[in-house]
FIPAVEX-546969 format. One line per 10 residues: number of its first residue (from 1); their letters; for each residue z, y, x of N, C-alpha, C, O. Coordinates in steps of 0.001 Angstrom, whole numbers. Layout:
<recs>
NUM = a = Z,Y,X,Z,Y,X,Z,Y,X,Z,Y,X  ...;
</recs>
This chain:
<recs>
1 = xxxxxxxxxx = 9298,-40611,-1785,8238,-39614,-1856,8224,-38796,-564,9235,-38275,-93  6852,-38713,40,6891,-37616,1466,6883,-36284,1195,6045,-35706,503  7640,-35893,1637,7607,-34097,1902,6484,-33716,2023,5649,-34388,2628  6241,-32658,1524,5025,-32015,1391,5011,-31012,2879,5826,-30095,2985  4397,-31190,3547,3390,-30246,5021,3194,-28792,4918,2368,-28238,4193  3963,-28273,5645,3228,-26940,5559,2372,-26651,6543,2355,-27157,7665  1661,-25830,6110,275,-25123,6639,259,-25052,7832,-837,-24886,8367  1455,-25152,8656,1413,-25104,10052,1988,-26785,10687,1591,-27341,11711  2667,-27121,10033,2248,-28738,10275,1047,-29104,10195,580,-29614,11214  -6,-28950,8770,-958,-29250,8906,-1929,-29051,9978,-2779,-29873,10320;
11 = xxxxxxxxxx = -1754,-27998,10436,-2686,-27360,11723,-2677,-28113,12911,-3518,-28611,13659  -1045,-28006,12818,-331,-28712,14072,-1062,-30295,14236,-1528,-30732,15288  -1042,-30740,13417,-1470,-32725,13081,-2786,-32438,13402,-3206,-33094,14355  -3623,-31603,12864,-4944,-31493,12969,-5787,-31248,14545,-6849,-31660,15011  -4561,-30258,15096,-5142,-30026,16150,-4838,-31043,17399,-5573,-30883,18374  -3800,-32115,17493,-3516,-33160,17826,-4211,-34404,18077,-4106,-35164,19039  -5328,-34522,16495,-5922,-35710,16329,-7414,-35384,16925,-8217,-36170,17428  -7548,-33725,16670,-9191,-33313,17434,-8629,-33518,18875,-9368,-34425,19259  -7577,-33182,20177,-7609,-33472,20951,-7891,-35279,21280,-8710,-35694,22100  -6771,-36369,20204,-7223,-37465,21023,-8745,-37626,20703,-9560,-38148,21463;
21 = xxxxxxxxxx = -9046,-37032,19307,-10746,-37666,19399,-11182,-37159,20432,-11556,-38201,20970  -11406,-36458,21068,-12172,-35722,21871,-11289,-36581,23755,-12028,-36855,24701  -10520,-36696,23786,-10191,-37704,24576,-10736,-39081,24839,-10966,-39580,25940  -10926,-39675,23514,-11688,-40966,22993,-13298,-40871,22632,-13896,-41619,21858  -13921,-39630,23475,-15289,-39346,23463,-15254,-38997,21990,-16313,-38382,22115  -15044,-38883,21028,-15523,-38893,19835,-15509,-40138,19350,-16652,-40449,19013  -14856,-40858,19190,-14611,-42221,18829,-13702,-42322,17590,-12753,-41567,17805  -13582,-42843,16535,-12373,-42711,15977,-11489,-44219,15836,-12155,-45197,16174  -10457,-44427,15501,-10056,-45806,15070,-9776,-45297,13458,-9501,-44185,13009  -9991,-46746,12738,-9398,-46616,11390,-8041,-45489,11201,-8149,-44435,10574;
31 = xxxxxxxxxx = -6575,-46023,11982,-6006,-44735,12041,-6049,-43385,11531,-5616,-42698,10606  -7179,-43290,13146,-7421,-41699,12840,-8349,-41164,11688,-8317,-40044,11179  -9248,-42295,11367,-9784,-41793,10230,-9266,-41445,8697,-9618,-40571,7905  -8114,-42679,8602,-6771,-42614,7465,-5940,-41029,7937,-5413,-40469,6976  -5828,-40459,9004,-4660,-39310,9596,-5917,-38601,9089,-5276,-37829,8376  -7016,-38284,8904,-7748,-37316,8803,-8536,-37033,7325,-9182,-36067,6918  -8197,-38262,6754,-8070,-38318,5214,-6777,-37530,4250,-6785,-36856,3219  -5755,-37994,5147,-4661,-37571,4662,-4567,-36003,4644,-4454,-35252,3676  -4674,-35608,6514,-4887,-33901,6654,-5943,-33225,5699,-5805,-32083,5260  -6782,-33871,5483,-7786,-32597,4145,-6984,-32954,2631,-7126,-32093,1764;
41 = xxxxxxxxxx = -6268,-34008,2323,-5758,-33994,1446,-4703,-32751,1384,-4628,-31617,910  -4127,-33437,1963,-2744,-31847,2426,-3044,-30983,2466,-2306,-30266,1791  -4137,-30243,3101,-4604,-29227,3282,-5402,-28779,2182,-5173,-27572,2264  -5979,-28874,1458,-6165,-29074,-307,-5575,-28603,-912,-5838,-27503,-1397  -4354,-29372,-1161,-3125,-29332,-1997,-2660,-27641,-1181,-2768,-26614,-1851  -2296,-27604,-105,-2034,-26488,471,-2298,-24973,221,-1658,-23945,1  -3568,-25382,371,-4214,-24285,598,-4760,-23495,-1232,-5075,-22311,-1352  -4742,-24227,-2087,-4417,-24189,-3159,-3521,-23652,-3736,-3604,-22886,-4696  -2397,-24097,-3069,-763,-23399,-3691,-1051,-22294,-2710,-1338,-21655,-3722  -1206,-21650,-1958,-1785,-19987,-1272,-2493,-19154,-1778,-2261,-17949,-1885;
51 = xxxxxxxxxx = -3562,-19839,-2184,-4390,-18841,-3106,-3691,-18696,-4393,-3542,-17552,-4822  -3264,-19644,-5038,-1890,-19368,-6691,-1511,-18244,-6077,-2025,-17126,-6121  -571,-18627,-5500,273,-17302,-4821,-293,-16613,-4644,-283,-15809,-5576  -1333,-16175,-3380,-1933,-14817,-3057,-2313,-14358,-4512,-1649,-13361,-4796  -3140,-14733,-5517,-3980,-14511,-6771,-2550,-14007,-7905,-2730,-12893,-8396  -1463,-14581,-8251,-448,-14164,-8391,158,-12781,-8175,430,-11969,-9060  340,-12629,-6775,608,-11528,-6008,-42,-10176,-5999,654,-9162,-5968  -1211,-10130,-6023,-2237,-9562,-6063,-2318,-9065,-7667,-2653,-7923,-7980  -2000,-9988,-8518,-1914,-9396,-9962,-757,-8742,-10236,-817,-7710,-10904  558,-9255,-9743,1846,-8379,-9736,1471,-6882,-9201,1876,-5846,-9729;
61 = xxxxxxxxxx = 914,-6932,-8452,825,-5561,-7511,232,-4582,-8119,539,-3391,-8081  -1113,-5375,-9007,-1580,-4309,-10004,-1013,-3975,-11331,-1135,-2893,-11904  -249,-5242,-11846,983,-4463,-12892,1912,-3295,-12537,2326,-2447,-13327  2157,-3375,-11315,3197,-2763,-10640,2268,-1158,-10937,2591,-298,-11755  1157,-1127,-10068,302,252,-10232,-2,755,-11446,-197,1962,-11586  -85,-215,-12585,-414,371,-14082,668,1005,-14256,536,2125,-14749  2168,509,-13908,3095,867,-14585,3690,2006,-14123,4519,2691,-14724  3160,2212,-12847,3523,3883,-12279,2841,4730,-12346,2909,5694,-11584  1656,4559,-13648,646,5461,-13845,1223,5565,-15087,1186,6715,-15523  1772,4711,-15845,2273,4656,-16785,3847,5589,-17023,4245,6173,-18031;
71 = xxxxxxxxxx = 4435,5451,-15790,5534,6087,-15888,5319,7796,-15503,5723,8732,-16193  4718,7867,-14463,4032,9153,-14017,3502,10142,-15066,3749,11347,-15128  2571,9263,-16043,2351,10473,-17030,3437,10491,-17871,3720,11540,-18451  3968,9684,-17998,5916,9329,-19261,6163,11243,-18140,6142,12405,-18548  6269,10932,-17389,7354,11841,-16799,6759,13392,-16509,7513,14330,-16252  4960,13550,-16606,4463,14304,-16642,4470,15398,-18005,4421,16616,-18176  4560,14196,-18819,4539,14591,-20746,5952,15196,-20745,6019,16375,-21091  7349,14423,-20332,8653,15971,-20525,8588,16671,-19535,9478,17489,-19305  7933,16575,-19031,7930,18446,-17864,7020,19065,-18671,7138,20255,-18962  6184,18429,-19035,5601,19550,-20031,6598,20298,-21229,6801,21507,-21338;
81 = xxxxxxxxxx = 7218,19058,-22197,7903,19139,-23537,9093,20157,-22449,9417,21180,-23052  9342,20116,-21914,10638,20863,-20785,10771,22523,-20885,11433,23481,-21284  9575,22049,-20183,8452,24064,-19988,8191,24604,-21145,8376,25811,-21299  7727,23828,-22144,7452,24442,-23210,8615,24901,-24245,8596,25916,-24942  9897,23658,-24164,10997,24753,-24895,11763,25440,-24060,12738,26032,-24522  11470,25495,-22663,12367,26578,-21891,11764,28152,-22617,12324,29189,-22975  10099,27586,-22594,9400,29219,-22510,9695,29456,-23704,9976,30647,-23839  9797,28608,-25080,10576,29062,-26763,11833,29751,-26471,12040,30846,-26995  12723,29204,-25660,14062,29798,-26314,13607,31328,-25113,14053,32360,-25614  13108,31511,-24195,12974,32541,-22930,12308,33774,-23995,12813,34889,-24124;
91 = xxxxxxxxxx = 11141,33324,-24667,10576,34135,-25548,11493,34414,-26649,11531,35638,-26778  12196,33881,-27443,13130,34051,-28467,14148,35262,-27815,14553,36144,-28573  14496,35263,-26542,15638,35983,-26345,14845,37324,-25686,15319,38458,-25763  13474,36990,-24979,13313,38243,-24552,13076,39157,-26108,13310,40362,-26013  12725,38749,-27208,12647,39859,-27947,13962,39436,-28767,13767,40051,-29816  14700,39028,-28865,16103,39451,-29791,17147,39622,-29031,18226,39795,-29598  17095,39617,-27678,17988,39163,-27007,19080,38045,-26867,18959,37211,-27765  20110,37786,-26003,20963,37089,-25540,22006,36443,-26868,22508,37275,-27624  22244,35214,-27059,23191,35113,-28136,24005,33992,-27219,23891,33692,-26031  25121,33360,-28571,25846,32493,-28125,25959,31464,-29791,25856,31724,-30990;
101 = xxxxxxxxxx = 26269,30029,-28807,26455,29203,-29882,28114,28624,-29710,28968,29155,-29000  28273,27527,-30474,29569,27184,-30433,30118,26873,-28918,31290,27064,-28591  28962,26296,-27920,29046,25680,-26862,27903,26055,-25812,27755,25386,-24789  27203,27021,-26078,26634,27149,-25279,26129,29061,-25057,26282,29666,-26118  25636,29892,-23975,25674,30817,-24036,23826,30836,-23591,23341,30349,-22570  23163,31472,-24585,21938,31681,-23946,21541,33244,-23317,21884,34313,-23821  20991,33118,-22485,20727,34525,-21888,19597,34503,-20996,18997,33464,-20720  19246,35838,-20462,18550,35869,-19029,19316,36348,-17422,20384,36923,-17213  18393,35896,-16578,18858,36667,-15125,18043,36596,-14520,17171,35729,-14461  18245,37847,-13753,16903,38503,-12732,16694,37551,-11552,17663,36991,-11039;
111 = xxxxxxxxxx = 15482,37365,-11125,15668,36328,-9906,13981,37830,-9213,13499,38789,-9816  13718,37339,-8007,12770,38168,-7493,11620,37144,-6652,12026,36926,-5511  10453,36554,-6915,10117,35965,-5951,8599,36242,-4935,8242,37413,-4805  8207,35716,-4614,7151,36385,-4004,5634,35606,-4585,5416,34395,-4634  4760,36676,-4968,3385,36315,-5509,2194,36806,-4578,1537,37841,-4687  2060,35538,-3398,369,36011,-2854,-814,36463,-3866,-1320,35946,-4862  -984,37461,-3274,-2102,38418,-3783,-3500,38229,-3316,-4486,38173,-4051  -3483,38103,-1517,-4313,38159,-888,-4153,37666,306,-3873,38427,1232  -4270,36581,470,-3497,36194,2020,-3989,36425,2996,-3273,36333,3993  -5800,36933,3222,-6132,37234,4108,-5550,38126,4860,-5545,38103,6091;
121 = xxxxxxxxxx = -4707,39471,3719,-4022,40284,4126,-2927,40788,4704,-2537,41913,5014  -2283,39060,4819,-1183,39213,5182,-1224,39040,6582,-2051,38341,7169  -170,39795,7188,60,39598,8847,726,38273,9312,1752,37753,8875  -120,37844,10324,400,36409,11187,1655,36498,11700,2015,35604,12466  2336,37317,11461,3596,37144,11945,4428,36520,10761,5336,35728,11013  4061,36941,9249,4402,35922,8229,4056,34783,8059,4423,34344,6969  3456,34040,8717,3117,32751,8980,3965,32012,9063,5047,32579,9218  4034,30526,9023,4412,29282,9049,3716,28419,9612,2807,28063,8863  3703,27738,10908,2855,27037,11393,3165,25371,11425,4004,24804,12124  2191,24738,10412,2795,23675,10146,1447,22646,10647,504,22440,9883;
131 = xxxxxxxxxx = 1508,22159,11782,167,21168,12476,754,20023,12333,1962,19850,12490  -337,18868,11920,-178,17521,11780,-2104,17237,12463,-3147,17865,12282  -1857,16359,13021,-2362,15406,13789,-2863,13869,13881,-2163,12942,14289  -3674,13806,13608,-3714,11672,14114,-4637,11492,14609,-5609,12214,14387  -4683,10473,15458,-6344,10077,15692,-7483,9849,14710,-7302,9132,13727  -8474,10348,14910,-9345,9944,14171,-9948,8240,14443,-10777,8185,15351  -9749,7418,14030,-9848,6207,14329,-11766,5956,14336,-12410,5261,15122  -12181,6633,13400,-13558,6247,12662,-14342,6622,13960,-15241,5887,14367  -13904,8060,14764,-14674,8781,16102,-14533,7873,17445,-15336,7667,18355  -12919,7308,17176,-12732,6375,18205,-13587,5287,18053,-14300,5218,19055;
141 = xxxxxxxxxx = -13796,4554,17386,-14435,3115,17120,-15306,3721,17672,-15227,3726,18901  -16421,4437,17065,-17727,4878,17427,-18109,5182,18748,-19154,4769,19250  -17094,6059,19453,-17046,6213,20813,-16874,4808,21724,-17500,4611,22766  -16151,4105,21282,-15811,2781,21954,-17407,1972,21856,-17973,1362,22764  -17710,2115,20969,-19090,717,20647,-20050,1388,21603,-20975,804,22169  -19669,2993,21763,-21226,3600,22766,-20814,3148,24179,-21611,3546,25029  -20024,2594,24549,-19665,2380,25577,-18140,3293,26923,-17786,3066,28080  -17683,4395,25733,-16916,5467,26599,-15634,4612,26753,-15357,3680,25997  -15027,4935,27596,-13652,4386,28153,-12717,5806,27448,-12826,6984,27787  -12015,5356,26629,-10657,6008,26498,-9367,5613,25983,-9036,5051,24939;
151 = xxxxxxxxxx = -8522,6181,27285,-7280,6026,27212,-6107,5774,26600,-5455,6778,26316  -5600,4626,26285,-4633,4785,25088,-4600,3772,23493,-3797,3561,22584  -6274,3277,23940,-7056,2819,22655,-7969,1262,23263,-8021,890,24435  -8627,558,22016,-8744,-454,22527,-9764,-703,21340,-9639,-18,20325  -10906,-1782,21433,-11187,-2048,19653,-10858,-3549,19610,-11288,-4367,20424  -10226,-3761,18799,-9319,-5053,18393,-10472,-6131,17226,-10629,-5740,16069  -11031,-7163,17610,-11584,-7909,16699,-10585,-8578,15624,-9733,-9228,16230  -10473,-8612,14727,-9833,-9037,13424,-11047,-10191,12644,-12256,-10177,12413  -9670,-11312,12388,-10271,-12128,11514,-9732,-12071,10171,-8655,-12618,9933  -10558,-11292,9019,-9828,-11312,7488,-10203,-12841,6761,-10919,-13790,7084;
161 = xxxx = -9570,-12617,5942,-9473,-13503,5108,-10374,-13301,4121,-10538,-12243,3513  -11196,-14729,3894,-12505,-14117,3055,-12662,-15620,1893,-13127,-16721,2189  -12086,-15157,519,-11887,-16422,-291,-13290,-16080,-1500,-13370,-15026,-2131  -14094,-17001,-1586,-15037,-17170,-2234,-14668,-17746,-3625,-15552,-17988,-4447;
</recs>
């Protein structure tokens, strides 16, 4: 049984047999017409088992996303159930106060934090200056197609992949 070709053998054979045709004017011999029977066979079979896969892949990826929407709200629902019996037992003690169990001591403690009111009001010297940056790619393209030269940048033709 022959080994099965990969996709870049196939290419490889293919692009081999268009040079001698094209050497041989466009001529073929039986041969090459059997080598070129064979290459769309292969390439068939090939290109077939790629799309499985890609189509495969592509469905894993979206199980994968259900399931972190899935876990995300899992994990959203006890921060809620969390908050809500922190604020039971917080309310229980602010009006009876502080107790103790066999193993555990419930109570409060003062913490102090800060609540913007009005931030217009606050002075720039309390600031935090936190800048992030990127190119705008969408201004670049656009600038590039009008014809401007700039530095640094380029527009790159891309061939996608387009399965019908």
């Amino acid at each position: 049984m022959e080994k099965s070709k990969s996709l870049y053998e196939i290419t490889e054979q293919q692009l081999m047999l268009t040079n001698e045709i094209e050497k041989m004017d466009g001529e073929l011999t039986p041969e090459m017409e059997e080598m070129l029977s064979i290459n769309e066979k292969d390439l068939e079979v090939k290109s077939i088992a790629y799309l499985s896969l890609i189509k495969k892949n592509k469905s894993f990826n979206k199980d994968i996303d259900e399931e972190i929407k899935r876990l995300q709200s899992l994990k959203s629902k006890g921060v809620n159930l969390i908050n809500r019996l922190e604020n039971s037992l917080l309310s229980y003690i602010k009006l009876n106060g502080s107790f103790k169990t066999k193993f555990n001591n419930f109570g409060t403690r003062k913490s102090t934090s800060v609540k913007i009111t009005d931030e217009g009001e606050i002075p720039k010297f309390y600031f935090v200056s936190k800048t992030t940056s990127s190119p705008d790619k969408k201004k670049i393209k656009e600038a590039l197609k009008e014809g401007l030269e700039i530095k640094g940048v380029e527009l790159s033709d891309n061939l996608n992949l387009k399965i019908n």
